[in-house]
GULUM-304600 format. One record per residue (C-alpha): residue in one letter; residue number from 1; x, y, z. Coordinates in steps of 0.25 Angstrom, whole numbers. Layout:
N
res:a, n:NUM, c1:X, c2:Y, c3:Z
...
//
This chain:
107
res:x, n:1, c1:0, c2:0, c3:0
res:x, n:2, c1:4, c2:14, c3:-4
res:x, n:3, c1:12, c2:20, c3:9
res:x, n:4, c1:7, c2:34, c3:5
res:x, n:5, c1:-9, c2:30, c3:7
res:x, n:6, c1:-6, c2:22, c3:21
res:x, n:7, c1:0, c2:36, c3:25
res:x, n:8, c1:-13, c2:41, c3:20
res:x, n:9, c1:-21, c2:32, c3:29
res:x, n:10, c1:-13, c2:34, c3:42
res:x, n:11, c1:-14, c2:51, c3:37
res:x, n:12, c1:-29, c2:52, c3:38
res:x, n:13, c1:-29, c2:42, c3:49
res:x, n:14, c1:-21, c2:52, c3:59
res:x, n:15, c1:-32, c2:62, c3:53
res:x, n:16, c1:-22, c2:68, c3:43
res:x, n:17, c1:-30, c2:65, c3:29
res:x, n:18, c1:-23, c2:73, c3:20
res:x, n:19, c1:-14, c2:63, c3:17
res:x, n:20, c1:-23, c2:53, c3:12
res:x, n:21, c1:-32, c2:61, c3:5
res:x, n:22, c1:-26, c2:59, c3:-9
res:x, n:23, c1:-26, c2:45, c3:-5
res:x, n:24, c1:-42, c2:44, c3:-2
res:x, n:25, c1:-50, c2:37, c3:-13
res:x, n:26, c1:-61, c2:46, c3:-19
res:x, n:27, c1:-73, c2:37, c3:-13
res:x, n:28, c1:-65, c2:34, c3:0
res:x, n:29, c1:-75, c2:28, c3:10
res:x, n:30, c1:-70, c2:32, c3:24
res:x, n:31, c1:-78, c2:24, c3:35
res:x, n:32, c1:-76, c2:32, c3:49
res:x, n:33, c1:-82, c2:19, c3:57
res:x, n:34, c1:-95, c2:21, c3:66
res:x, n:35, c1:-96, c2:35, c3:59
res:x, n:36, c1:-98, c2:37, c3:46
res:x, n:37, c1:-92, c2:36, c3:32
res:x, n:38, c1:-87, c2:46, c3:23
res:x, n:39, c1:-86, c2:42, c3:8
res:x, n:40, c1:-77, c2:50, c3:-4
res:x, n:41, c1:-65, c2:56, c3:-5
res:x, n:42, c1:-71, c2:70, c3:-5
res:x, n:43, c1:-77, c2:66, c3:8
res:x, n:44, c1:-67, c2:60, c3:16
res:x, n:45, c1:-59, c2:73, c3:12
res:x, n:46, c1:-69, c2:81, c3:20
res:x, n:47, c1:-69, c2:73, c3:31
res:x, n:48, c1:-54, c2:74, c3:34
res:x, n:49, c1:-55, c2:89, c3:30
res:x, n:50, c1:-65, c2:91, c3:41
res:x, n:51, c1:-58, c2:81, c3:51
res:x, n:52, c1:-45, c2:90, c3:49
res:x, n:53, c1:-54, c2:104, c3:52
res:x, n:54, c1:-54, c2:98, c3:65
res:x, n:55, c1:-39, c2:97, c3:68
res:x, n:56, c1:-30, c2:86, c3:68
res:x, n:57, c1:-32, c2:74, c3:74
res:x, n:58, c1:-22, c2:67, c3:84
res:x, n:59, c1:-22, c2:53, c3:78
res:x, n:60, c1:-11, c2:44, c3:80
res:x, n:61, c1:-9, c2:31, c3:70
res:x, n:62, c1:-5, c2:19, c3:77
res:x, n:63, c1:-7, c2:5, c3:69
res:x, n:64, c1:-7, c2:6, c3:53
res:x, n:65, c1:-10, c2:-6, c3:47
res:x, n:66, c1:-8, c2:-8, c3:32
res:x, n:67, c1:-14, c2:-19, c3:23
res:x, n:68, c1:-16, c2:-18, c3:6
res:x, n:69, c1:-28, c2:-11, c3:5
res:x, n:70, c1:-31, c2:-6, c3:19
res:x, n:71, c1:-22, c2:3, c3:31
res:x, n:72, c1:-27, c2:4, c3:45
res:x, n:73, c1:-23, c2:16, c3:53
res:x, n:74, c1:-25, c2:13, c3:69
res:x, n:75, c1:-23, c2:26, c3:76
res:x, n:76, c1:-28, c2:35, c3:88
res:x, n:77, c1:-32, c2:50, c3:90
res:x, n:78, c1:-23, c2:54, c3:103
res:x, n:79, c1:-33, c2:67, c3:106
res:x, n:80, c1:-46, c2:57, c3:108
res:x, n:81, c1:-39, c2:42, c3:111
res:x, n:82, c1:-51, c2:39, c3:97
res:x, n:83, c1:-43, c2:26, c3:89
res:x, n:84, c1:-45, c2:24, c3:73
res:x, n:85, c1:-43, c2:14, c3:65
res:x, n:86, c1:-43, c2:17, c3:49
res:x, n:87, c1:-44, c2:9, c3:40
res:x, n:88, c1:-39, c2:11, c3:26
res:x, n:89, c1:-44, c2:5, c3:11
res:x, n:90, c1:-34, c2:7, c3:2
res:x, n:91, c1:-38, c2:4, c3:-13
res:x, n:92, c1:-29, c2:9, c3:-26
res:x, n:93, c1:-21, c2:16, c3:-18
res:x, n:94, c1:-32, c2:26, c3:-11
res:x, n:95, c1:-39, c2:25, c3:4
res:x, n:96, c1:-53, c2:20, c3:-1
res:x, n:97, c1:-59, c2:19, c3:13
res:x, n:98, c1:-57, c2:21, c3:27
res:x, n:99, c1:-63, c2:15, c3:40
res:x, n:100, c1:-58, c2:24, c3:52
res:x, n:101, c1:-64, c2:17, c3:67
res:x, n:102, c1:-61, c2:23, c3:79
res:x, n:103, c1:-63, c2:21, c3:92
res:x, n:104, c1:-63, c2:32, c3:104
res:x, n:105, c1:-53, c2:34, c3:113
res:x, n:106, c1:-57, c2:33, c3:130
res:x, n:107, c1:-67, c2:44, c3:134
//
């Protein structure tokens, strides 16, 4: 798998998307688990453009998994103790769909 698109997927999943933008397929299905799902390119776009109008995240990577057509990002948010897993569809080389869980951290 193309080393640039696994940097992609562990980019947005810190909550820094810009670098996987030009890596997002233009039907891209993004399934935030228990939530709701966002579908297009144009979409997802605005999502992450609203996301970062709320400042940056403090999301730390920890396991990064990577198989042929899939990569799975573990990870926390240090600011809430919330954990995310995202997992990543790769298909001709573009991020065709995500799944992103998370769990919150203690109260």
């Amino acid at each position: 798998m193309n080393a640039k698109i696994i940097a992609a997927c562990e980019a947005f999943s810190k909550g820094k998307p810009e670098t996987a933008l030009p890596f997002l397929a233009e039907n891209i299905e993004w399934h935030i688990v228990g939530d709701r799902s966002i579908d297009g390119n144009a979409a997802v776009k605005e999502m992450c453009a609203d996301a970062a109008s709320q400042g940056e995240p403090n999301f730390e990577n920890g396991r990064v998994i990577k198989a042929k057509n899939h990569v799975v990002v573990e990870g926390a948010d240090h600011d809430t103790g919330m954990h995310y897993c995202d997992i990543y569809t790769i298909e001709n080389n573009e991020i065709c769909e995500i799944a992103s869980y998370s769990l919150a951290g203690p109260e």
